[in-house]
N, CA, C and O atoms as a MOPAC input file, in Angstrom:
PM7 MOZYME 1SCF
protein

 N      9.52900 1     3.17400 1   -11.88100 1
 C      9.19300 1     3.96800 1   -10.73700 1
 C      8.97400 1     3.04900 1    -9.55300 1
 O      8.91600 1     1.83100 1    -9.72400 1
 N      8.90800 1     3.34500 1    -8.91200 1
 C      9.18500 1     2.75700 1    -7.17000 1
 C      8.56000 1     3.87600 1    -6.10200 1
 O      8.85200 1     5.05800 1    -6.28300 1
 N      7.85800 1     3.56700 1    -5.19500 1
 C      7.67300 1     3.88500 1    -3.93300 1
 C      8.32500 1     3.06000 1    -3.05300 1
 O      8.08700 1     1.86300 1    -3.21000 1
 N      9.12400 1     3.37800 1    -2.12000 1
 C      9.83700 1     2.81700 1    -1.02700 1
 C      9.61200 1     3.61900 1     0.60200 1
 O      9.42600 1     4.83600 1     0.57600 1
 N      9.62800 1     3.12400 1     1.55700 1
 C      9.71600 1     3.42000 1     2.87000 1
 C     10.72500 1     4.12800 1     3.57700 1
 O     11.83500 1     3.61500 1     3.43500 1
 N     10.70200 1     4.91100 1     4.12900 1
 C     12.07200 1     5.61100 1     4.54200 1
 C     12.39500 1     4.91000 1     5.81500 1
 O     11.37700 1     4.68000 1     6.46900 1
 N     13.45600 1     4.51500 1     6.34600 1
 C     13.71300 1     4.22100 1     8.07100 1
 C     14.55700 1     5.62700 1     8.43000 1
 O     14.33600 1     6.02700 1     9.57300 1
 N     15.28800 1     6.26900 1     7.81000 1
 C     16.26300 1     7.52700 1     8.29200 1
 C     15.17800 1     8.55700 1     8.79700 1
 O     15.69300 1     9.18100 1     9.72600 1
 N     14.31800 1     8.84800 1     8.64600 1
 C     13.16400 1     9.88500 1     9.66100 1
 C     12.30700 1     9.52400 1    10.01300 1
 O     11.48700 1    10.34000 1    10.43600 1
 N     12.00700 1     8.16000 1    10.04500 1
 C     11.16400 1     7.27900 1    10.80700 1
 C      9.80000 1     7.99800 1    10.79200 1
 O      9.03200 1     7.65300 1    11.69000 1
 N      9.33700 1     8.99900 1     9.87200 1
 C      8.42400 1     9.38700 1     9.90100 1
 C      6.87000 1     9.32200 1     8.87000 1
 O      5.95900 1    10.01600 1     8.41800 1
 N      7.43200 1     7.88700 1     8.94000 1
 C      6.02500 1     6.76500 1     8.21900 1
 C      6.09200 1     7.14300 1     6.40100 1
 O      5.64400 1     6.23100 1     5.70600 1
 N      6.50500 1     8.14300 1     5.78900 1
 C      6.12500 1     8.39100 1     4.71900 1
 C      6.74700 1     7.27400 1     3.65500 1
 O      7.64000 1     6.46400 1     3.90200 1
 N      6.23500 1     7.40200 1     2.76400 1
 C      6.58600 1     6.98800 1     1.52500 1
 C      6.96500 1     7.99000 1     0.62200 1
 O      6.38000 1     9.05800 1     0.43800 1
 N      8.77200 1     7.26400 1    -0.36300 1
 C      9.26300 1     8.32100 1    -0.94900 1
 C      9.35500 1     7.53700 1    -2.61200 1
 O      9.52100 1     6.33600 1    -2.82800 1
 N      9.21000 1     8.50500 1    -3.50700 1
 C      8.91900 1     8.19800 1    -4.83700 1
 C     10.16700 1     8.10400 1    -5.41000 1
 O     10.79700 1     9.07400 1    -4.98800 1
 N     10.99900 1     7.32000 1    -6.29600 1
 C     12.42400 1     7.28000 1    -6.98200 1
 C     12.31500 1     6.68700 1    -8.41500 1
 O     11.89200 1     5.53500 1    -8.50500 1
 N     12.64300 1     7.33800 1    -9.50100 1
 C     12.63700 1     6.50100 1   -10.62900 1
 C     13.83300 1     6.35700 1   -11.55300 1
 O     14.78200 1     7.12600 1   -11.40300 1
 N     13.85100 1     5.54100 1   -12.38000 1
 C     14.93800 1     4.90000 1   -13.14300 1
 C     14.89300 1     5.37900 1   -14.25800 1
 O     13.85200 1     6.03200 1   -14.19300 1
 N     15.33700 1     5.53700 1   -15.36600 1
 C     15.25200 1     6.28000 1   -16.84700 1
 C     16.50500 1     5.14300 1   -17.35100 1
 O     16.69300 1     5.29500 1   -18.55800 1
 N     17.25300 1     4.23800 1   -16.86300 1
 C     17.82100 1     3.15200 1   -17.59600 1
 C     18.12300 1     1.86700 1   -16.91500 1
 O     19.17100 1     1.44800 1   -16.42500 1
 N     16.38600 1     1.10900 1   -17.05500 1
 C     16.04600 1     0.00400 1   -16.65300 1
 C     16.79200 1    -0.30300 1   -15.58700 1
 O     17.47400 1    -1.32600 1   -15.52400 1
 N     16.69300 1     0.72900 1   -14.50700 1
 C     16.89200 1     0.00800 1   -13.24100 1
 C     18.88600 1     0.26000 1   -12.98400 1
 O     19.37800 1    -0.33500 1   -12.02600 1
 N     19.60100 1     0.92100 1   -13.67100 1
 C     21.28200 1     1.32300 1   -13.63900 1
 C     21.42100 1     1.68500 1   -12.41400 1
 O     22.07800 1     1.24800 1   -11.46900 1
 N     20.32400 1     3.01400 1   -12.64000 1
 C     20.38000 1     4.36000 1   -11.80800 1
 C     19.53300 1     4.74700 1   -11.37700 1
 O     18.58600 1     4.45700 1   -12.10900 1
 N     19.01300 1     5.64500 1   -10.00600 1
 C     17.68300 1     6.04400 1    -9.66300 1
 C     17.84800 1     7.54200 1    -9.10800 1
 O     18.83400 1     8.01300 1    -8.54200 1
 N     16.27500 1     8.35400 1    -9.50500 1
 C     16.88800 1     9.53400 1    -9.00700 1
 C     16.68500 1     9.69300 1    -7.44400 1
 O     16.08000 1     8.89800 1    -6.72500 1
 N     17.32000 1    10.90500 1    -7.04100 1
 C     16.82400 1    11.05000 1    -5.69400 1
 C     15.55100 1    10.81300 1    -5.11800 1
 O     14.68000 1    11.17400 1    -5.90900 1
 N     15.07800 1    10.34900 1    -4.05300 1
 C     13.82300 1    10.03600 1    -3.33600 1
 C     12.96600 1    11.05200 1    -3.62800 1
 O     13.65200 1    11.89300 1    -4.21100 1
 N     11.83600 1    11.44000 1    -3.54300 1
 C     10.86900 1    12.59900 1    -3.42100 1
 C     10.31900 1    11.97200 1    -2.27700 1
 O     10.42600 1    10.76100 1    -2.08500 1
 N      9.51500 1    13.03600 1    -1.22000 1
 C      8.30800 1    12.59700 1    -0.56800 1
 C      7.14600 1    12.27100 1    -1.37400 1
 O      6.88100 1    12.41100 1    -2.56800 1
 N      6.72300 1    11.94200 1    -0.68300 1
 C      4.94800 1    11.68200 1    -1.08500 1
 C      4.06500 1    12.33600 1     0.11600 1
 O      4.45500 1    12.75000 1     1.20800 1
 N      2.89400 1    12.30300 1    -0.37100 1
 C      1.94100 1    12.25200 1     0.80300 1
 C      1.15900 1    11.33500 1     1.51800 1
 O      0.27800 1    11.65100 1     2.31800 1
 N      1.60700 1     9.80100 1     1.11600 1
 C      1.16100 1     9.13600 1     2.01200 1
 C      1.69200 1     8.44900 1     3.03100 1
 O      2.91800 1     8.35900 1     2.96300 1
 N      1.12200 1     7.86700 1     4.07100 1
 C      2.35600 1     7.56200 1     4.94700 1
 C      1.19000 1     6.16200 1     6.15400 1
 O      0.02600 1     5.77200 1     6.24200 1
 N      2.59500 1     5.92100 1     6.83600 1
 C      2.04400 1     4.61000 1     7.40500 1
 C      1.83600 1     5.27000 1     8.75200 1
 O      2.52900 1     6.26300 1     8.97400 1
 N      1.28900 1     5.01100 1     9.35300 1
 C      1.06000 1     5.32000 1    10.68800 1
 C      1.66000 1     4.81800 1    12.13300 1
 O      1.80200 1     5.34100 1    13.23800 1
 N      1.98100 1     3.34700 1    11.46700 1
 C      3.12400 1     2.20000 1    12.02000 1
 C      4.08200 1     2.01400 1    11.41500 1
 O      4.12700 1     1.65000 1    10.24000 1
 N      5.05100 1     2.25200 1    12.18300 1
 C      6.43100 1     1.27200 1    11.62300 1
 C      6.09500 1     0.98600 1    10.28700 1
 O      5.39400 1    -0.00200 1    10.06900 1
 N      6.60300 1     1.91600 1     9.06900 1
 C      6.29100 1     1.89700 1     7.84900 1
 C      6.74700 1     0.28900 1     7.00400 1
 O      7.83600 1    -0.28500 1     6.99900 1
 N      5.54900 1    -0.06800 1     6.40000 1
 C      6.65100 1    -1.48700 1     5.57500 1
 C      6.26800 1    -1.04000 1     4.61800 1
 O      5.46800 1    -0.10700 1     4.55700 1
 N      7.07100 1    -1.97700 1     3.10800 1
 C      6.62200 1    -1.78400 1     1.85100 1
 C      5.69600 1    -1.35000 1     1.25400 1
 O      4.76500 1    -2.09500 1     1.55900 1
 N      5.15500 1    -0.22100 1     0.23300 1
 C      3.68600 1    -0.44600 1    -0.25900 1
 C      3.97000 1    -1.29600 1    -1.44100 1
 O      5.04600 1    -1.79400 1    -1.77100 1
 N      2.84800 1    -1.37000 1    -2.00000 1
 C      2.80300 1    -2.24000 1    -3.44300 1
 C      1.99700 1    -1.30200 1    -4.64400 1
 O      0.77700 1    -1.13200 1    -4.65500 1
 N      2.91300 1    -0.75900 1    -5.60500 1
 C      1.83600 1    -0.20900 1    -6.94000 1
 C      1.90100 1    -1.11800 1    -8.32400 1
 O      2.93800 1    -1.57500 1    -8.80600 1
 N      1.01500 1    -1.22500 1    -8.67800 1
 C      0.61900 1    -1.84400 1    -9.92900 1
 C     -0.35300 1    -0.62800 1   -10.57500 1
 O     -0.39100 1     0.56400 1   -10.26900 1
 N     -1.16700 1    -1.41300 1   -11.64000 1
 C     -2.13400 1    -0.71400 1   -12.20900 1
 C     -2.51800 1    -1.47700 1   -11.99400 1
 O     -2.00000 1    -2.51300 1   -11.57900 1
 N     -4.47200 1    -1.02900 1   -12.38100 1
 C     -5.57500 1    -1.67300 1   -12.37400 1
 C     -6.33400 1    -1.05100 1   -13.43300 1
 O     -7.00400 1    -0.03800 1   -13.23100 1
 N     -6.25400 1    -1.62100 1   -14.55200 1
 C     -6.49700 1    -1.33000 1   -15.58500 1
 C     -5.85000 1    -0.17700 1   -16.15100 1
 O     -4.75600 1    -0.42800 1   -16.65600 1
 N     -6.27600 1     1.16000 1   -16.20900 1
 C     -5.60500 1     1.88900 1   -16.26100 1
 C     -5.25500 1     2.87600 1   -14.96200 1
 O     -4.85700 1     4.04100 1   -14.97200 1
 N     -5.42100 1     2.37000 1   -14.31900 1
 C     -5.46100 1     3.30300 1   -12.82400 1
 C     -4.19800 1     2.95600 1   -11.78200 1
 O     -4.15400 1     2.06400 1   -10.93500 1
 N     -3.45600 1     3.68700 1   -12.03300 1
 C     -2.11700 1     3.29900 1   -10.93400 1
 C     -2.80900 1     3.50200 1    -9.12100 1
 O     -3.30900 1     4.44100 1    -8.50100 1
 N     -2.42000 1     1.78300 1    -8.74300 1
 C     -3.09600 1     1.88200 1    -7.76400 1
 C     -1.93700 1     1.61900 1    -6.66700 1
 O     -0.86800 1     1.09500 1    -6.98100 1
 N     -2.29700 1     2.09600 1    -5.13900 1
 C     -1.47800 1     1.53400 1    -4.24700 1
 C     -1.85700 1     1.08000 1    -3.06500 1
 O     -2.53600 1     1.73700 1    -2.27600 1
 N     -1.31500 1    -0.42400 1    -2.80900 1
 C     -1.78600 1    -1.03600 1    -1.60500 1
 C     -0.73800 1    -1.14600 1    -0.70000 1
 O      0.36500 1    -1.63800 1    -0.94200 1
 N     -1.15500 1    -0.62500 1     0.45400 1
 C     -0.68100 1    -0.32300 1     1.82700 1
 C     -0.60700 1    -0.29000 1     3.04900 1
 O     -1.63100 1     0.24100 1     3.47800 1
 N      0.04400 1    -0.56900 1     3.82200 1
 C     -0.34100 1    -0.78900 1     5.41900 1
 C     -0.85900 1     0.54800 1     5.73200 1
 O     -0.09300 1     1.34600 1     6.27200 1
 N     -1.99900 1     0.87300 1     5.47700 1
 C     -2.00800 1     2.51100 1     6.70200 1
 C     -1.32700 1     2.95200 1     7.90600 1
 O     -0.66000 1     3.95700 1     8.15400 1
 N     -1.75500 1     1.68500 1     8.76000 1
 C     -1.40100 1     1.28400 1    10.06800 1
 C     -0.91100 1     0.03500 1    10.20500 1
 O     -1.61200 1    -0.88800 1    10.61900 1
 N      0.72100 1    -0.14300 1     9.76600 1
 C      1.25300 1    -1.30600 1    10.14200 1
 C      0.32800 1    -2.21800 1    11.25000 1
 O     -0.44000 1    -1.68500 1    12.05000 1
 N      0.54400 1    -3.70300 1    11.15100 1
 C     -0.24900 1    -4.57200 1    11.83900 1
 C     -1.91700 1    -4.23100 1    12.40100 1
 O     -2.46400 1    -4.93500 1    13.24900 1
 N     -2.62200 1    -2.95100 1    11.71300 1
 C     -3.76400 1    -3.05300 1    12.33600 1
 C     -4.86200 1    -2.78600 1    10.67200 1
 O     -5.98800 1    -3.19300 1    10.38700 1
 N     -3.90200 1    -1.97000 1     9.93500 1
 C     -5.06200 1    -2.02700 1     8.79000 1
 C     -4.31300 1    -1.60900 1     7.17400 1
 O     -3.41600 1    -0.77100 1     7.08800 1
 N     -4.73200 1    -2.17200 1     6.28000 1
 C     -4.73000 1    -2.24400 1     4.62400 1
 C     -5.60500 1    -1.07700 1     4.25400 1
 O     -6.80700 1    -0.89900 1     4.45200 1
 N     -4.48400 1    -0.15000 1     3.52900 1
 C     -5.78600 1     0.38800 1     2.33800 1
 C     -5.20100 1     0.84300 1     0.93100 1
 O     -4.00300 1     1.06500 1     0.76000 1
 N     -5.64200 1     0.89700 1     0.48100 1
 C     -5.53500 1     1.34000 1    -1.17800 1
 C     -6.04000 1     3.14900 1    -1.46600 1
 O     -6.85400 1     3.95000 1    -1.00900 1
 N     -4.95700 1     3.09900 1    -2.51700 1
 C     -5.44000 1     4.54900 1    -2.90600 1
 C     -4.85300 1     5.06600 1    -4.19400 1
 O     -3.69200 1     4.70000 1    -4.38100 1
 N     -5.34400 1     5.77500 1    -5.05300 1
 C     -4.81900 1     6.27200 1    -6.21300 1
 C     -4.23100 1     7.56800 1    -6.50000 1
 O     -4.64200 1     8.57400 1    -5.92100 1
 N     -3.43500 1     7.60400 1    -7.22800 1
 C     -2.75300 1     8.80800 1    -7.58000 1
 C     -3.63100 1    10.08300 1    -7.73900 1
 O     -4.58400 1     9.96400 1    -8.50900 1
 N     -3.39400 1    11.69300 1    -6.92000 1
 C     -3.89400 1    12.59500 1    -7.45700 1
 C     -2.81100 1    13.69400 1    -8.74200 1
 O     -3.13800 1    14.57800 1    -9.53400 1
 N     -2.06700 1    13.33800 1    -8.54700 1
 C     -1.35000 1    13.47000 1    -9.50900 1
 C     -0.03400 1    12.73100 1   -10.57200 1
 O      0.51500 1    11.64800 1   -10.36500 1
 N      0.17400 1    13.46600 1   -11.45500 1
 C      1.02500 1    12.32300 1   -12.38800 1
 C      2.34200 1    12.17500 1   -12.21700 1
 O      3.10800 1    11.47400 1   -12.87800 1
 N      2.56800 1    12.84700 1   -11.32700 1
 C      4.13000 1    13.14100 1   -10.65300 1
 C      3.88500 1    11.45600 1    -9.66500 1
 O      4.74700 1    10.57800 1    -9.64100 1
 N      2.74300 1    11.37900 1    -9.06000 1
 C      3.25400 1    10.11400 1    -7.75900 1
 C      3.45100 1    10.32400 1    -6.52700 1
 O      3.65900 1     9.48500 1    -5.65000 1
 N      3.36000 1    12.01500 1    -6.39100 1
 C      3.32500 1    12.37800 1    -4.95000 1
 C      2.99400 1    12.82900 1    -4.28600 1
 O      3.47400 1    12.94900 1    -3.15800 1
 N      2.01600 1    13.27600 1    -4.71100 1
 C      0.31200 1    13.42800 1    -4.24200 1
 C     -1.04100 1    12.43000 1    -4.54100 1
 O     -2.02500 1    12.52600 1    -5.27500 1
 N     -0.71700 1    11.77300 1    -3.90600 1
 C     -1.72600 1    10.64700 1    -3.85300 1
 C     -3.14000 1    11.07800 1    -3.68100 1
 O     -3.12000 1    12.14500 1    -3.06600 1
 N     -4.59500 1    10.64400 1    -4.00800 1
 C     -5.82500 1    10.88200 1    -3.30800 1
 C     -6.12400 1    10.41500 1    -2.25000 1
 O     -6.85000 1     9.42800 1    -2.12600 1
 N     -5.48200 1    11.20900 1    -1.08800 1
 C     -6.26600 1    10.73100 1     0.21700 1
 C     -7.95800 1    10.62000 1     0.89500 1
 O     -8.53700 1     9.82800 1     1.63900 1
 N     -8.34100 1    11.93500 1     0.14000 1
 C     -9.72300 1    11.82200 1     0.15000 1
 C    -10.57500 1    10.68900 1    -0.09700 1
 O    -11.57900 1    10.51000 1     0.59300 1
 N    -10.16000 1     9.69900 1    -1.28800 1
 C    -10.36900 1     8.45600 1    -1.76800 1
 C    -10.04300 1     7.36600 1    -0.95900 1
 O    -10.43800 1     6.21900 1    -1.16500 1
 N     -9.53100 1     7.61900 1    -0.30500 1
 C     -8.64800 1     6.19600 1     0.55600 1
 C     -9.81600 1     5.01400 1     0.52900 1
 O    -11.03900 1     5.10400 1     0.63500 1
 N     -9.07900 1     4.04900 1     0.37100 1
 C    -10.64500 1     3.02900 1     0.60500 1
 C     -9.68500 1     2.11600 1     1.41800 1
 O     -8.63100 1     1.64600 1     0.98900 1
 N    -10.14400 1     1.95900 1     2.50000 1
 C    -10.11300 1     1.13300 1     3.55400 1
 C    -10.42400 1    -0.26500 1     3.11900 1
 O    -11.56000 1    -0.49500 1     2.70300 1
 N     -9.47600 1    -1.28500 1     3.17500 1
 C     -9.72900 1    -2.66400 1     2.64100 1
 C     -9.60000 1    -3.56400 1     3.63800 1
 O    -10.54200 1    -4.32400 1     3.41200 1
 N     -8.89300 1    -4.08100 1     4.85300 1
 C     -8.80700 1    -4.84300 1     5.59100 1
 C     -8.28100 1    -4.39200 1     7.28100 1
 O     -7.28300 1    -3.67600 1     7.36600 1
 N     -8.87400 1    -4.76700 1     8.36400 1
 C     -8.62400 1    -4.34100 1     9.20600 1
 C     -7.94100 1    -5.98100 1    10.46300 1
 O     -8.55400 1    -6.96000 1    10.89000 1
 N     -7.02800 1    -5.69900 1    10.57300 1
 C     -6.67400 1    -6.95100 1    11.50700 1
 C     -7.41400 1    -7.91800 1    12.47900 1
 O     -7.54100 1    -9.14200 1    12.49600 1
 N     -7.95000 1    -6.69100 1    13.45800 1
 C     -8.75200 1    -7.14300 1    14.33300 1
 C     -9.90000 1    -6.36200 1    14.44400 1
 O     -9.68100 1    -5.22500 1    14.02900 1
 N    -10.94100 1    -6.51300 1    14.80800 1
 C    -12.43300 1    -5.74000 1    15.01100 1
 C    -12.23800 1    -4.24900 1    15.97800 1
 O    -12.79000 1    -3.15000 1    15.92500 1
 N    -11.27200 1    -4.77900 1    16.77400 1
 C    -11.65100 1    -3.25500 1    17.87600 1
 C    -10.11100 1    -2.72800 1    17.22900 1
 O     -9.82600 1    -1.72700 1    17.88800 1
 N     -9.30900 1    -2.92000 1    16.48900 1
 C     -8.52400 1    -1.84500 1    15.78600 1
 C     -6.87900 1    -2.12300 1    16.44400 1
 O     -5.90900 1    -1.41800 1    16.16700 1
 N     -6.86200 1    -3.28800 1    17.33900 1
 C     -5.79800 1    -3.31300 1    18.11400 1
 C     -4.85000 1    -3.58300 1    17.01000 1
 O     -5.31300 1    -3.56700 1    15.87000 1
 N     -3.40400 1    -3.86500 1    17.20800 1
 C     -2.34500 1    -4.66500 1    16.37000 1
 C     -2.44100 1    -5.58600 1    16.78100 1
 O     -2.73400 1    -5.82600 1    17.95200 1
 N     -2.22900 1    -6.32100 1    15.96200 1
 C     -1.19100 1    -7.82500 1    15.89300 1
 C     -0.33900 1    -8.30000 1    16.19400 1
 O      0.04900 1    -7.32800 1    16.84200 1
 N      0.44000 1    -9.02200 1    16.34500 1
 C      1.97400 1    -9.09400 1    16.66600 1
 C      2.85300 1    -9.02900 1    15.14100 1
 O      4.06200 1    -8.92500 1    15.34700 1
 N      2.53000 1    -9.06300 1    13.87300 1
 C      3.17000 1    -8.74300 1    12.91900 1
 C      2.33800 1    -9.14300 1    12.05400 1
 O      1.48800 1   -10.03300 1    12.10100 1
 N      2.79300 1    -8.05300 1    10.83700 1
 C      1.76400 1    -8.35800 1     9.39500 1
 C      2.34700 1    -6.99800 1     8.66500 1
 O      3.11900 1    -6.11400 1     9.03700 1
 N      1.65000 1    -7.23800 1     7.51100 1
 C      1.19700 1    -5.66100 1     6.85100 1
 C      2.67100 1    -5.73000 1     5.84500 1
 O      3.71700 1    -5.11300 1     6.04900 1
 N      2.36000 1    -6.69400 1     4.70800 1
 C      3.30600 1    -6.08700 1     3.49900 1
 C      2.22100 1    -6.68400 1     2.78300 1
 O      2.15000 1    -7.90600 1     2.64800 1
 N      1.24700 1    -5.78000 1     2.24700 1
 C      0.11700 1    -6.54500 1     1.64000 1
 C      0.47800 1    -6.48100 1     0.08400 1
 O      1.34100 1    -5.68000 1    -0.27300 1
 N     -0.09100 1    -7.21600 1    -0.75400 1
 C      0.39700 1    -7.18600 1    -2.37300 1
 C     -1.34500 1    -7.08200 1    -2.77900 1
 O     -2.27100 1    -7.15900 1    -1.97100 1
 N     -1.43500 1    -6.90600 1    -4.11100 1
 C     -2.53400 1    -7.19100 1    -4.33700 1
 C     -2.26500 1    -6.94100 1    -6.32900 1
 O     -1.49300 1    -6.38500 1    -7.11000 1
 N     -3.32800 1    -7.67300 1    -6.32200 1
 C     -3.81200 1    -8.40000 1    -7.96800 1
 C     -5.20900 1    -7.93500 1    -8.49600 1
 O     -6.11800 1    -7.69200 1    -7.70300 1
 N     -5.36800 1    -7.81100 1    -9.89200 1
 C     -6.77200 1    -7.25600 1   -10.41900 1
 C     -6.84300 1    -8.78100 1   -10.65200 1
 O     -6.05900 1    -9.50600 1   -11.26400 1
 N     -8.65600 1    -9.25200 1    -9.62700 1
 C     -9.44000 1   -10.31800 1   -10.47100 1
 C    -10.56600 1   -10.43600 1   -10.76000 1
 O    -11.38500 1   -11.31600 1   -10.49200 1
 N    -10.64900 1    -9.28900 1   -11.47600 1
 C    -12.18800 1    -8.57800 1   -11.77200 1
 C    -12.04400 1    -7.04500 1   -12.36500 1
 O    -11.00900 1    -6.38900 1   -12.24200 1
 N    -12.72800 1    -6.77300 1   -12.74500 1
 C    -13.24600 1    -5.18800 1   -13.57100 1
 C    -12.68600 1    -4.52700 1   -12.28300 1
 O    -11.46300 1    -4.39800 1   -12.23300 1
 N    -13.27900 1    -4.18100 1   -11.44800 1
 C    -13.86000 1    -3.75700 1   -10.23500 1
 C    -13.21800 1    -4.35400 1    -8.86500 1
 O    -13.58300 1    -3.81500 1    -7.82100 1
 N    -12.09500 1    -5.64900 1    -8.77600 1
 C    -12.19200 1    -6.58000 1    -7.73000 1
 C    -10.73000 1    -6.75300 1    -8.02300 1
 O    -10.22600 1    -6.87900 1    -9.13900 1
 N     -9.91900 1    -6.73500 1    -6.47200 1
 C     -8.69200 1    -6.58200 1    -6.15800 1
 C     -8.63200 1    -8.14800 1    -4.93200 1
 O     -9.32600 1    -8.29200 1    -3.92600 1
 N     -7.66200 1    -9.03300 1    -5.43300 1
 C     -7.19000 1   -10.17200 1    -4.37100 1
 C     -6.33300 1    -9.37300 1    -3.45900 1
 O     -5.69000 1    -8.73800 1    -4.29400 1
 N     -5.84900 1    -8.93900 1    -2.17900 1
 C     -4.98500 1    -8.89400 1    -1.27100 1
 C     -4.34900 1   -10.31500 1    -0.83800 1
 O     -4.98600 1   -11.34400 1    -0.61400 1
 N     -2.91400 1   -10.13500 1    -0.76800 1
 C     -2.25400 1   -11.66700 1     0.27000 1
 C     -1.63200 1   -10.52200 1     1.36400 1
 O     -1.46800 1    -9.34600 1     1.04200 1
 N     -1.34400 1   -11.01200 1     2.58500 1
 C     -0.65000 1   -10.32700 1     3.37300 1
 C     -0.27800 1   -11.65400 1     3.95600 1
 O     -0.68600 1   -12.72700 1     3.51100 1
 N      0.54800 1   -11.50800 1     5.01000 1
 C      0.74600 1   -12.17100 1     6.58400 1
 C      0.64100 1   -11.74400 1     7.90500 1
 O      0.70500 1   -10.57700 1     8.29200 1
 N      0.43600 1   -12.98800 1     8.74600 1
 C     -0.13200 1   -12.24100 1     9.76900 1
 C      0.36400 1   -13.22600 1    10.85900 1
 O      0.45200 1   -14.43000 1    10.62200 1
 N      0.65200 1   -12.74400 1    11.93200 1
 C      1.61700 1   -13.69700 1    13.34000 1
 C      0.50100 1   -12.98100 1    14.20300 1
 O      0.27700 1   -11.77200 1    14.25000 1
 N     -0.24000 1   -14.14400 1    14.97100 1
 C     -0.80800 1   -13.55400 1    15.86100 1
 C     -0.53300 1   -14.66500 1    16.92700 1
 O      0.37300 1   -15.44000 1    16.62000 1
 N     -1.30300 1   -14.92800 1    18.40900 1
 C     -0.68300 1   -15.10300 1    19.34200 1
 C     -1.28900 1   -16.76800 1    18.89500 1
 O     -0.69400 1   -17.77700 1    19.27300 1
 N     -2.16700 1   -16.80100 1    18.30200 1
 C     -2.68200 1   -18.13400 1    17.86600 1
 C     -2.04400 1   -18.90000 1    16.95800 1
 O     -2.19600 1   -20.11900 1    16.88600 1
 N     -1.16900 1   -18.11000 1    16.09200 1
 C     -0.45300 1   -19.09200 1    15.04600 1
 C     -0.15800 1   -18.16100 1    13.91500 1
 O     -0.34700 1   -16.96900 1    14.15800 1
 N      0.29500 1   -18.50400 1    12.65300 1
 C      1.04400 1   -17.62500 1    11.44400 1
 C      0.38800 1   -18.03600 1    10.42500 1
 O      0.25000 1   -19.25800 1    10.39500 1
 N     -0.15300 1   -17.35400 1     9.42200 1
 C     -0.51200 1   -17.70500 1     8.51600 1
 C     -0.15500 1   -16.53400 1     7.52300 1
 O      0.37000 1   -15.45400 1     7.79300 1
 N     -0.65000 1   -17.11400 1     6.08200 1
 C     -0.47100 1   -15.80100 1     4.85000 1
 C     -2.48700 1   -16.01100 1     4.36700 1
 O     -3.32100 1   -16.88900 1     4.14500 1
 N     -2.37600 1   -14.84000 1     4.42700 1
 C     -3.89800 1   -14.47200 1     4.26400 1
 C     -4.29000 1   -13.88400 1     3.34800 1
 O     -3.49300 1   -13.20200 1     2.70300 1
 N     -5.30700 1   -13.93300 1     3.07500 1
 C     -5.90800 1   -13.30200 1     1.25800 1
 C     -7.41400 1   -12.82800 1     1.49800 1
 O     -8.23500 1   -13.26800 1     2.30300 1
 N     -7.48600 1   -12.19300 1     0.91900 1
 C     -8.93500 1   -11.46400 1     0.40100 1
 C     -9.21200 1   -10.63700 1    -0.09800 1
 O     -8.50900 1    -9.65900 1    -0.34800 1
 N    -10.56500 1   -10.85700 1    -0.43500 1
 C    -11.00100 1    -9.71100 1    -1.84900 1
 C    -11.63000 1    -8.07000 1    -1.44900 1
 O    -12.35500 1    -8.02600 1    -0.45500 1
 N    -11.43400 1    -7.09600 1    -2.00300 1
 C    -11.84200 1    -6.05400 1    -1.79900 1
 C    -12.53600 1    -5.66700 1    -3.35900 1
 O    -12.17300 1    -6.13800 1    -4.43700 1
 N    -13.56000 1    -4.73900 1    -3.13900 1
 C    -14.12400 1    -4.40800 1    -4.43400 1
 C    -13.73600 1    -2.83700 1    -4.20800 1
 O    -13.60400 1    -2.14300 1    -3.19900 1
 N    -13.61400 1    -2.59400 1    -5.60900 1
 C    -12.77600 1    -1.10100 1    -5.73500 1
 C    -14.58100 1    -0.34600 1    -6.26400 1
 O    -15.65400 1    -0.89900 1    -6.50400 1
 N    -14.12100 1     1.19700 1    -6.25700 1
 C    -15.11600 1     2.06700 1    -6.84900 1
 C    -15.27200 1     1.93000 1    -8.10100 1
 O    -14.40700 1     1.47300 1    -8.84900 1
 N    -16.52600 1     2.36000 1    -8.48600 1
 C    -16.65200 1     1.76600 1   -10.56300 1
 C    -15.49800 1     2.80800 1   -11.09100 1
 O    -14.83100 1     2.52200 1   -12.08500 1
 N    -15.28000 1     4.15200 1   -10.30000 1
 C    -14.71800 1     5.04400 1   -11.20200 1
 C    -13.08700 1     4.57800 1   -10.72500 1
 O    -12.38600 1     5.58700 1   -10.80400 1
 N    -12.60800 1     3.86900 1   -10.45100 1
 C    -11.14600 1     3.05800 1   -10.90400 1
 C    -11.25700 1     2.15900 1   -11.24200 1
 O    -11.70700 1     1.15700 1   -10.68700 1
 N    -10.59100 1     2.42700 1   -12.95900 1
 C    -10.51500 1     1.51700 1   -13.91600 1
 C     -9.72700 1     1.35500 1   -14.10100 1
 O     -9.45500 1     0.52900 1   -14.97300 1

């Protein structure tokens, strides 16, 4: 399974596609319900323990967040849950580029983020930790 970004309706969402022979063939896109607010980039799903999780630009170049599935389909996500993990700058502005964040379980409870980030000062790839809710396991 895969979540991917649409550019043909430019309208931030993320669309769900899966494979049934390791990757041959994929079916048609589905929507989802979550979506970027900026110029959509990649999300990233893994699990976390047992909890299919997804990390995401909300808002290309201004903010990261994570969120879990409300259903088992993949395309209804829990927005209600959203947990807000990293914000670019303090007053909410953009950046000049960032936001394909990945992230890793290193802890029960505790998620590493890497992203990148071009700002007017210089480029770097950036990391940090977010702690998740006890009830995603």
């Amino acid at each position: 399974m895969g979540l991917i970004r649409n550019y043909g309706c430019r309208d931030g969402y993320f669309w769900k596609t899966e494979s049934r022979d390791a990757g041959r063939t994929w079916d048609p896109p589905r929507k989802t319900n979550v979506r970027s607010q900026r110029h959509p980039s990649p999300p990233h799903i893994d699990m976390h323990g047992k909890t299919p999780l997804l990390t995401y630009a909300d808002r290309r170049m201004v903010s990261v967040s994570m969120v879990t599935p409300g259903d088992s389909d993949f395309l209804n996500w829990d927005l209600a849950s959203l947990l807000p993990c990293y914000q670019y700058r303090p007053d909410g502005k953009p950046i000049a580029d960032a936001s394909y964040p990945v992230s890793v379980a290193v802890g029960k409870h505790r998620r590493f983020i890497v992203d990148y980030e071009i700002r007017p000062e210089g480029k770097w790839i950036a990391g940090y930790y977010v702690d998740l809710p006890t009830d995603w396991r």
